[in-house]
Each structure stands twice: as C-alpha cells, then as structure tokens.
mmCIF file as Biopython writes it, N, C-alpha, C and O atoms, coordinates in Angstrom:
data_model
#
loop_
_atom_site.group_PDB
_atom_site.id
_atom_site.type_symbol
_atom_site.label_atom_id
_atom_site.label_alt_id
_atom_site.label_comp_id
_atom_site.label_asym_id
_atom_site.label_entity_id
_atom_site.label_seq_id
_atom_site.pdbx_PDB_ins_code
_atom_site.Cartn_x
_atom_site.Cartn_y
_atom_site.Cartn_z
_atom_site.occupancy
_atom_site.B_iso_or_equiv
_atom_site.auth_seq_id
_atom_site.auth_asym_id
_atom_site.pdbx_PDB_model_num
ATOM 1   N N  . UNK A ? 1  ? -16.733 -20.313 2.657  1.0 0.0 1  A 1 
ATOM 2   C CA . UNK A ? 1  ? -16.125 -20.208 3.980  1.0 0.0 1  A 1 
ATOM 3   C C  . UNK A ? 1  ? -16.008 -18.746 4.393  1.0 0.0 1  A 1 
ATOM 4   O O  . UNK A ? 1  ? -16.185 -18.031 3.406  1.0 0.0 1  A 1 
ATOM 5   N N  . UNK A ? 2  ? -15.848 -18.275 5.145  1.0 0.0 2  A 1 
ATOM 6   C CA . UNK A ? 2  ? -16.060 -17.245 6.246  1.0 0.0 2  A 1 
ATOM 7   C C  . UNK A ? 2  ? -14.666 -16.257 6.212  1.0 0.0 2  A 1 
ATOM 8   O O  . UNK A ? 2  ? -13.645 -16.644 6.781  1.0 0.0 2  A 1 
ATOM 9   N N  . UNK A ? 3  ? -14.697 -15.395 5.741  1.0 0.0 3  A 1 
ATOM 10  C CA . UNK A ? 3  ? -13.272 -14.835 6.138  1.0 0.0 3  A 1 
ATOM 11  C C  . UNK A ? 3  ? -13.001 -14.783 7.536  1.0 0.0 3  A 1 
ATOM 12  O O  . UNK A ? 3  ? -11.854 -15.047 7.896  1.0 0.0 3  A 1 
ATOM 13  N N  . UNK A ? 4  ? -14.118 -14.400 8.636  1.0 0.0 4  A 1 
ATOM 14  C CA . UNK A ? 4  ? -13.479 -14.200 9.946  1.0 0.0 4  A 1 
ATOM 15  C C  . UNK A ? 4  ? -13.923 -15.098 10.589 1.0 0.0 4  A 1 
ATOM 16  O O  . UNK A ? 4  ? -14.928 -15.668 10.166 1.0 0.0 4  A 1 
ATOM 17  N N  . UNK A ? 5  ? -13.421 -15.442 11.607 1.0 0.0 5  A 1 
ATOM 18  C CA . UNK A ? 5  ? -14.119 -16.771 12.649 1.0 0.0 5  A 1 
ATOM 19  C C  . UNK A ? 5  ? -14.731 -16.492 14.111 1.0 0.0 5  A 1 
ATOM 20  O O  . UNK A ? 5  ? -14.440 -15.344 14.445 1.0 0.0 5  A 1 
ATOM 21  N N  . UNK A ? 6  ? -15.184 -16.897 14.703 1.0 0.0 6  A 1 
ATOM 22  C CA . UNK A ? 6  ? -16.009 -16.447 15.936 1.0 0.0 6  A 1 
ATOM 23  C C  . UNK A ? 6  ? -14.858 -16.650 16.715 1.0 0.0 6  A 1 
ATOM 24  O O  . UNK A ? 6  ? -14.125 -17.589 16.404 1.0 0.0 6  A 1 
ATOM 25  N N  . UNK A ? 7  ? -14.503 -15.773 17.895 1.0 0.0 7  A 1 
ATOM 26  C CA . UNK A ? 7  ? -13.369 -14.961 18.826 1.0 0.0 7  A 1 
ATOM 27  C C  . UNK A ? 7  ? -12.385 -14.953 17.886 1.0 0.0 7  A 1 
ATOM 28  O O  . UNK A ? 7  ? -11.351 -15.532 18.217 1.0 0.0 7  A 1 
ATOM 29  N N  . UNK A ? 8  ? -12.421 -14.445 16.777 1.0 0.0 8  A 1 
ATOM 30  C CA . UNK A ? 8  ? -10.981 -13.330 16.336 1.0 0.0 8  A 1 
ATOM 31  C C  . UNK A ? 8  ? -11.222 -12.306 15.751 1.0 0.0 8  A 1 
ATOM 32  O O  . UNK A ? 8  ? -12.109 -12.042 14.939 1.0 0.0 8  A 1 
ATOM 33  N N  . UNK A ? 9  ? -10.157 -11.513 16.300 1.0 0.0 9  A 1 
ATOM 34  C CA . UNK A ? 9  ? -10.766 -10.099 16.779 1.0 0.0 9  A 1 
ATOM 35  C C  . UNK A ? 9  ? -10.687 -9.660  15.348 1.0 0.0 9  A 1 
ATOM 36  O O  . UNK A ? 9  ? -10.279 -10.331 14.400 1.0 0.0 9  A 1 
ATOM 37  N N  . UNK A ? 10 ? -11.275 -8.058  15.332 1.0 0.0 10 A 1 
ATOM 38  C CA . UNK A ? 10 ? -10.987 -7.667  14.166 1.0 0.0 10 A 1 
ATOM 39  C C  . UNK A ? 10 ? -10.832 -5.949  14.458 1.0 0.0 10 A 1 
ATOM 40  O O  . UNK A ? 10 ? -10.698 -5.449  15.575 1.0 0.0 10 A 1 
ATOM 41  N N  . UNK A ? 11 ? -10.895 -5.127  13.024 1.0 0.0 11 A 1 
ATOM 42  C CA . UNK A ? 11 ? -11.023 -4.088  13.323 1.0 0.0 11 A 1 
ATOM 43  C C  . UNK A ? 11 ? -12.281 -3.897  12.601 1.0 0.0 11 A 1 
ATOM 44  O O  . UNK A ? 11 ? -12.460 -4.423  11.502 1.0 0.0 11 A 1 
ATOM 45  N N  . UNK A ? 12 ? -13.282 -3.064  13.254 1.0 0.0 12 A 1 
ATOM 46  C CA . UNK A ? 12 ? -14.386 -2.178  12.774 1.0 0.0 12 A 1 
ATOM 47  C C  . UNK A ? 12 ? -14.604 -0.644  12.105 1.0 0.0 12 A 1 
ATOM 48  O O  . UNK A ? 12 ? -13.648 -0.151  11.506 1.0 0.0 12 A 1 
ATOM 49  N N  . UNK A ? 13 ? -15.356 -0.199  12.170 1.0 0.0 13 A 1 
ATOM 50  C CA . UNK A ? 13 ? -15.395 0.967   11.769 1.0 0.0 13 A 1 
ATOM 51  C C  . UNK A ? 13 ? -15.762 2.292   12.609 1.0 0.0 13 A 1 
ATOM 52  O O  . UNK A ? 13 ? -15.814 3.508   12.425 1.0 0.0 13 A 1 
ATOM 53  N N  . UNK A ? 14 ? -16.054 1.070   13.952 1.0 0.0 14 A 1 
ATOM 54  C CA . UNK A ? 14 ? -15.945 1.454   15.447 1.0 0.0 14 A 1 
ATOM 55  C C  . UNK A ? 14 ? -15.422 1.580   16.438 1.0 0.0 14 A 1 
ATOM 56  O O  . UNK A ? 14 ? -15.725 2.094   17.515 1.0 0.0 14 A 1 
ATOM 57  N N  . UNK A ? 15 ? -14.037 0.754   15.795 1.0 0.0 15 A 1 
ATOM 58  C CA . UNK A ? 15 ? -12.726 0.569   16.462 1.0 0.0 15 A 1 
ATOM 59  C C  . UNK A ? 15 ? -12.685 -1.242  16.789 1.0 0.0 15 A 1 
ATOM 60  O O  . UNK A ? 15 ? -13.628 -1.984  16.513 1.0 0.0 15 A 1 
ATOM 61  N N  . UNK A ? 16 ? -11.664 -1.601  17.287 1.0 0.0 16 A 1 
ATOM 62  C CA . UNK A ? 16 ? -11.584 -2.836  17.573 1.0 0.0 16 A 1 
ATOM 63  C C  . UNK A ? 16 ? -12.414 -3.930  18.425 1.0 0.0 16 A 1 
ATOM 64  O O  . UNK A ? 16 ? -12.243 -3.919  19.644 1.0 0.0 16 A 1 
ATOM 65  N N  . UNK A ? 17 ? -13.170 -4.733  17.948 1.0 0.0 17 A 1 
ATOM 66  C CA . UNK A ? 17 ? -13.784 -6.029  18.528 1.0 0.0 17 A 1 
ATOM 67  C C  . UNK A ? 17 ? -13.298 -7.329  18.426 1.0 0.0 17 A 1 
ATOM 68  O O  . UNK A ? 17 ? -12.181 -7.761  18.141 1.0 0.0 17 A 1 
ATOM 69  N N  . UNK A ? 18 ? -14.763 -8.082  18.825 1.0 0.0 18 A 1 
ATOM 70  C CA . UNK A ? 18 ? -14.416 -10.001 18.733 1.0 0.0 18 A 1 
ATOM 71  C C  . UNK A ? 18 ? -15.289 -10.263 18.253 1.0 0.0 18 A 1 
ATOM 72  O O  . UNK A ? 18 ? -16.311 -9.891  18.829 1.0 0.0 18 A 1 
ATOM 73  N N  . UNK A ? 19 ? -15.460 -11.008 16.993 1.0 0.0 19 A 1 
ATOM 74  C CA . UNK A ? 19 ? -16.775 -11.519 16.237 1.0 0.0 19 A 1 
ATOM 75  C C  . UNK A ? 19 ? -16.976 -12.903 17.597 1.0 0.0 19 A 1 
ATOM 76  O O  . UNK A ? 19 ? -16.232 -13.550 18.334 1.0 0.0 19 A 1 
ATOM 77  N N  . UNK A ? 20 ? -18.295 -12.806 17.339 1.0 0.0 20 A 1 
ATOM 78  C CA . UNK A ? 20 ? -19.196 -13.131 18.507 1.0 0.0 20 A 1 
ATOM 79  C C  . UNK A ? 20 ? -19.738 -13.824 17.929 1.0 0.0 20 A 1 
ATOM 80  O O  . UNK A ? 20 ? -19.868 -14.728 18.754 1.0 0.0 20 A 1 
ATOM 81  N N  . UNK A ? 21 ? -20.378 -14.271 16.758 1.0 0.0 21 A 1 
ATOM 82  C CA . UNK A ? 21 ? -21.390 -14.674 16.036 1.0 0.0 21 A 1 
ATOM 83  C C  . UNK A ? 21 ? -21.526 -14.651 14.419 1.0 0.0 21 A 1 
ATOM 84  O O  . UNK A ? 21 ? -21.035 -13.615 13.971 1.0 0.0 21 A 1 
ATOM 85  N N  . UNK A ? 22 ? -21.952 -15.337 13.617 1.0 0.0 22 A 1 
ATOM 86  C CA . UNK A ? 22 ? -21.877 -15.094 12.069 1.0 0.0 22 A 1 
ATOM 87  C C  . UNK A ? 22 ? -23.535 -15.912 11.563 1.0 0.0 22 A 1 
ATOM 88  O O  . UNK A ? 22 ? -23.981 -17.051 11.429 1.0 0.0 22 A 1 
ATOM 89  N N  . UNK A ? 23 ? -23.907 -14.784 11.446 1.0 0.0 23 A 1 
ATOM 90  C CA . UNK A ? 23 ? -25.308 -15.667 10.676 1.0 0.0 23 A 1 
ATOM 91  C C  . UNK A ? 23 ? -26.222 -14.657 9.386  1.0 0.0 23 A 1 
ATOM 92  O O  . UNK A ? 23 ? -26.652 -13.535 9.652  1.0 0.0 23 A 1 
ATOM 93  N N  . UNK A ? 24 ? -26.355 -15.185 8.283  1.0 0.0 24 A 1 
ATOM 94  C CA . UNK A ? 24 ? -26.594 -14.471 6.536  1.0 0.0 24 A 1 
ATOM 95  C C  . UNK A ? 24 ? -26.010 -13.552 6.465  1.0 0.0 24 A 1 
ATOM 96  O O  . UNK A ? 24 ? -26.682 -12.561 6.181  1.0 0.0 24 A 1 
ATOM 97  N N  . UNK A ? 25 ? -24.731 -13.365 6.633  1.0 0.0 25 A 1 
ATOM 98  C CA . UNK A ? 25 ? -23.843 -12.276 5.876  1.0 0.0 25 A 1 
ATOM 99  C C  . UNK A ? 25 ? -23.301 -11.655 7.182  1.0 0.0 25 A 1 
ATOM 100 O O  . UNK A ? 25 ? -22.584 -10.722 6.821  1.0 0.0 25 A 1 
ATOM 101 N N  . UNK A ? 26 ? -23.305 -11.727 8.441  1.0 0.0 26 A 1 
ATOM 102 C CA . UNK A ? 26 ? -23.521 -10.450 8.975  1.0 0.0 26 A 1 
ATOM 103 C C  . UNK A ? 26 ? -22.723 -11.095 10.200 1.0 0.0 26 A 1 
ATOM 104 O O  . UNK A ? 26 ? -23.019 -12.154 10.753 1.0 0.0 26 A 1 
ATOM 105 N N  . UNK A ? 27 ? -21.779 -10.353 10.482 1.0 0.0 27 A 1 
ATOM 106 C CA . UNK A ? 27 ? -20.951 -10.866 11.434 1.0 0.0 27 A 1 
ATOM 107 C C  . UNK A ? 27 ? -21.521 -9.778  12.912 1.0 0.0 27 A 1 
ATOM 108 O O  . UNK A ? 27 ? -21.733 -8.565  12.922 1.0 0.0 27 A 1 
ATOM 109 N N  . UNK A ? 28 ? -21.639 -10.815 14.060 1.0 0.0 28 A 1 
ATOM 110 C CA . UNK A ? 28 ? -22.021 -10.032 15.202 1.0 0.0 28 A 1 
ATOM 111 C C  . UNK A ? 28 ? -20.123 -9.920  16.311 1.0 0.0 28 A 1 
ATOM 112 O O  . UNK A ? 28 ? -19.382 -10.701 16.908 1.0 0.0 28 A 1 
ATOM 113 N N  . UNK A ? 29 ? -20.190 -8.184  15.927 1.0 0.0 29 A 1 
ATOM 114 C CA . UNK A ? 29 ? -18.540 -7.743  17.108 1.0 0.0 29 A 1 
ATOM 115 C C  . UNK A ? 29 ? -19.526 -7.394  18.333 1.0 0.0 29 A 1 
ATOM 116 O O  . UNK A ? 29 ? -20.682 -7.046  18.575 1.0 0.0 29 A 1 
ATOM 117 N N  . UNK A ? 30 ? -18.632 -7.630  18.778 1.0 0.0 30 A 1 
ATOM 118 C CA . UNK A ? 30 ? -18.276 -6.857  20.397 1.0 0.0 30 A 1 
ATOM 119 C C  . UNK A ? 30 ? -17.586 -6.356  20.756 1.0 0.0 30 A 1 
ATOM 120 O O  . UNK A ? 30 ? -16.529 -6.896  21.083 1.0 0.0 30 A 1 
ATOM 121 N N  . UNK A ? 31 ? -17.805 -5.012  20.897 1.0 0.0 31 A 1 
ATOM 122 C CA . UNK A ? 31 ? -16.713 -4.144  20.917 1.0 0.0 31 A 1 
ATOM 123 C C  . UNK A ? 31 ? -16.440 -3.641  21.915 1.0 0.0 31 A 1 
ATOM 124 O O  . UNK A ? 31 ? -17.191 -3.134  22.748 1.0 0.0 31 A 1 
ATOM 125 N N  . UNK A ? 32 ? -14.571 -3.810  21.908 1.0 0.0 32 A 1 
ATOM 126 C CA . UNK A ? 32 ? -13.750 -3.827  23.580 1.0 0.0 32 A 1 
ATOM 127 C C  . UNK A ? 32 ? -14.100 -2.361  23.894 1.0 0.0 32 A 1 
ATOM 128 O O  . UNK A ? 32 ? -14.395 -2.002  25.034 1.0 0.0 32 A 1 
ATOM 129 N N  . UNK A ? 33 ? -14.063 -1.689  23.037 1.0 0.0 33 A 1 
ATOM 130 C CA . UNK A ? 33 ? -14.710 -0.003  24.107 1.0 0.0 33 A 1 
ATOM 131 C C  . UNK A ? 33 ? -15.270 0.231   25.166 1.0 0.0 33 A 1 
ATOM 132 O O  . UNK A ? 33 ? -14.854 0.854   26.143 1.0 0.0 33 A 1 
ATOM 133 N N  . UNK A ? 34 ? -17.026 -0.681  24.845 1.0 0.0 34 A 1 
ATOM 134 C CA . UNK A ? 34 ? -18.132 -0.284  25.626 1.0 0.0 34 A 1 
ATOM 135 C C  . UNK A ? 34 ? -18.591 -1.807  26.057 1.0 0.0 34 A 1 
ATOM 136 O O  . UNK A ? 34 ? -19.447 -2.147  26.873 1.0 0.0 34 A 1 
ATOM 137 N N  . UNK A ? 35 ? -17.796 -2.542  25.293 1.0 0.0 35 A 1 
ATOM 138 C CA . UNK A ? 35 ? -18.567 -4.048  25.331 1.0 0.0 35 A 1 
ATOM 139 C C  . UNK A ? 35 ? -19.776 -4.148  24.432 1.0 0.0 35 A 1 
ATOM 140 O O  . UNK A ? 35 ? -20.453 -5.149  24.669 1.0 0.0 35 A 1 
ATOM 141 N N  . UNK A ? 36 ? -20.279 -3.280  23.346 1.0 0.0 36 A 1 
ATOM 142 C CA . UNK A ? 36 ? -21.356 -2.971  22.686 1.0 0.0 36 A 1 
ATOM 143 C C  . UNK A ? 36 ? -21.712 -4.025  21.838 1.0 0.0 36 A 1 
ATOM 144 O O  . UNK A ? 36 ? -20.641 -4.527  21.494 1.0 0.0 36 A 1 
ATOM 145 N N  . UNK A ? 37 ? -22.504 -4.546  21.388 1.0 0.0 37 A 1 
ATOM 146 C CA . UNK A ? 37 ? -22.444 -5.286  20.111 1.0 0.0 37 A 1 
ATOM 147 C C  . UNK A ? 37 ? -23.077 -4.881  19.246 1.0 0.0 37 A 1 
ATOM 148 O O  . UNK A ? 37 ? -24.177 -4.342  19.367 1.0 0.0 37 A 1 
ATOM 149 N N  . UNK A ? 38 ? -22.351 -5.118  18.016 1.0 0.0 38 A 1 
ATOM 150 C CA . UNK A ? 38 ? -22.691 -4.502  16.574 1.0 0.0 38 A 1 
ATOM 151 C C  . UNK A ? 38 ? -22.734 -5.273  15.724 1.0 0.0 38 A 1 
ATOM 152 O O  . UNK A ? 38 ? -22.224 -6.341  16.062 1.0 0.0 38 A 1 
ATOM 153 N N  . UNK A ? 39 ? -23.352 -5.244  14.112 1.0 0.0 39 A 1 
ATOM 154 C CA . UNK A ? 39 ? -23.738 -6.025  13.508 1.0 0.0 39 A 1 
ATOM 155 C C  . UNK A ? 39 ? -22.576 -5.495  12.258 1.0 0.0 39 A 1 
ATOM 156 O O  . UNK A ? 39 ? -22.154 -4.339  12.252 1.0 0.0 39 A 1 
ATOM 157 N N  . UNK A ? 40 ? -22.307 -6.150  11.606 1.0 0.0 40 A 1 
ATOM 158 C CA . UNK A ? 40 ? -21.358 -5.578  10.312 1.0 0.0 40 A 1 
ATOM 159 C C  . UNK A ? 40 ? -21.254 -6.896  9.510  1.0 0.0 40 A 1 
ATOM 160 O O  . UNK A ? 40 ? -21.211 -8.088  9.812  1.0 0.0 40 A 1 
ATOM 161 N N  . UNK A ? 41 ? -21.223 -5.976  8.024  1.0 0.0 41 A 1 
ATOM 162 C CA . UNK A ? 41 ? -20.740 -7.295  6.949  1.0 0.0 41 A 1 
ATOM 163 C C  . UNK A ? 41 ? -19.117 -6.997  6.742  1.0 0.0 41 A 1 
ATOM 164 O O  . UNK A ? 41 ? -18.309 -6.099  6.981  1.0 0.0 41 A 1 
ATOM 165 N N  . UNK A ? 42 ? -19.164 -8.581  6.027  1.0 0.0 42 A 1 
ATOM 166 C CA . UNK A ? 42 ? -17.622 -8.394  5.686  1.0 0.0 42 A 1 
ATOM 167 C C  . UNK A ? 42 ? -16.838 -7.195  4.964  1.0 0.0 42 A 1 
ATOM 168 O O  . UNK A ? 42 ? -15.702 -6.984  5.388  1.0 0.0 42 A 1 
ATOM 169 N N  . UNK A ? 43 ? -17.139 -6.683  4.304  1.0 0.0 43 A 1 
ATOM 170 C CA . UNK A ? 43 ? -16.600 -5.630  3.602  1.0 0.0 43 A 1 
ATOM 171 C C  . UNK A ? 43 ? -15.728 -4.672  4.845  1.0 0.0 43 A 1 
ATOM 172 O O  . UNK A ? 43 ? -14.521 -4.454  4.949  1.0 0.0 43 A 1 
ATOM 173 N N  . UNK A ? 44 ? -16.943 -4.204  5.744  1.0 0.0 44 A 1 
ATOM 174 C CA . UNK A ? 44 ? -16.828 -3.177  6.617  1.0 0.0 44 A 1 
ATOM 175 C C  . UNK A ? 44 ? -15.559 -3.761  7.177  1.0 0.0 44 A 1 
ATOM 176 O O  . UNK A ? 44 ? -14.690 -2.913  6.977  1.0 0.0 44 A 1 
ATOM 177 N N  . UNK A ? 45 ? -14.825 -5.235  8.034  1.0 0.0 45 A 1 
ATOM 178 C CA . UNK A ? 45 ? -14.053 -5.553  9.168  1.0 0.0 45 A 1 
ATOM 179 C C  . UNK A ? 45 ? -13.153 -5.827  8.182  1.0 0.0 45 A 1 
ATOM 180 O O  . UNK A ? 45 ? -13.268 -6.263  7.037  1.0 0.0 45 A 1 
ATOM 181 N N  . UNK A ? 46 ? -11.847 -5.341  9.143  1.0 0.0 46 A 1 
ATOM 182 C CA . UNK A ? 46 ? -10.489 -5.862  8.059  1.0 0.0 46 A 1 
ATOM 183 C C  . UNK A ? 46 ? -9.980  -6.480  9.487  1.0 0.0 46 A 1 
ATOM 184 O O  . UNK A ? 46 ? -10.556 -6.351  10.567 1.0 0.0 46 A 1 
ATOM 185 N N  . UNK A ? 47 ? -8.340  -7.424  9.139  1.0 0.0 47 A 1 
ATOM 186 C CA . UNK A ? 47 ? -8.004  -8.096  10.360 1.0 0.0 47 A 1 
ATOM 187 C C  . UNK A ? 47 ? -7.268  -7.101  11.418 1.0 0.0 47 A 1 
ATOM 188 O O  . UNK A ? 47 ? -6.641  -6.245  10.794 1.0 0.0 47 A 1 
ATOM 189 N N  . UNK A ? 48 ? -7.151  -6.950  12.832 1.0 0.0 48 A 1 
ATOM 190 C CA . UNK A ? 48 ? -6.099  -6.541  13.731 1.0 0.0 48 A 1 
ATOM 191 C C  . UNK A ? 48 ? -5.030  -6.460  13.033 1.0 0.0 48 A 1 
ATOM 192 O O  . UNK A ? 48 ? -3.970  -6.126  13.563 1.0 0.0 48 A 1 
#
C-alpha cells in the first residue's frame, strides 16, 4: 500500500504540493508555487 494517496498534499523538496498521480514508485506533485509538476519517490515527500 502507498504511503501517500492521490490529493493529499505533501511536502517536497520543492516546497509544498498535491500528489496527482502514483505509478512504479513514483509519485506525480503539483506544486502550489508554480502549479509545476514533478515526479518524486517516496523517500523524498514527508506529510504537511
């Protein structure tokens, strides 16, 4: 099972997003900054 779930937010290493997506390891944020989307594994996101 998934530590994070698709729309809850998290923190990055980019600052704060919304996982958007989860597919082989790799969680897709969107990040409230720029609206950007980024790719990150779990390690990298801890919770809000």
């Amino acid at each position: 099972m998934n530590r994070y779930v698709v729309g809850e937010n998290v923190t990055t290493p980019d600052g704060k997003g919304k996982v958007y997506a989860y597919s082989n390891n790799w969680y897709t944020v969107k990040l409230e900054k720029h609206g950007e989307i980024k790719y990150y594994t779990e390690p990298q996101l801890s919770k809000v």
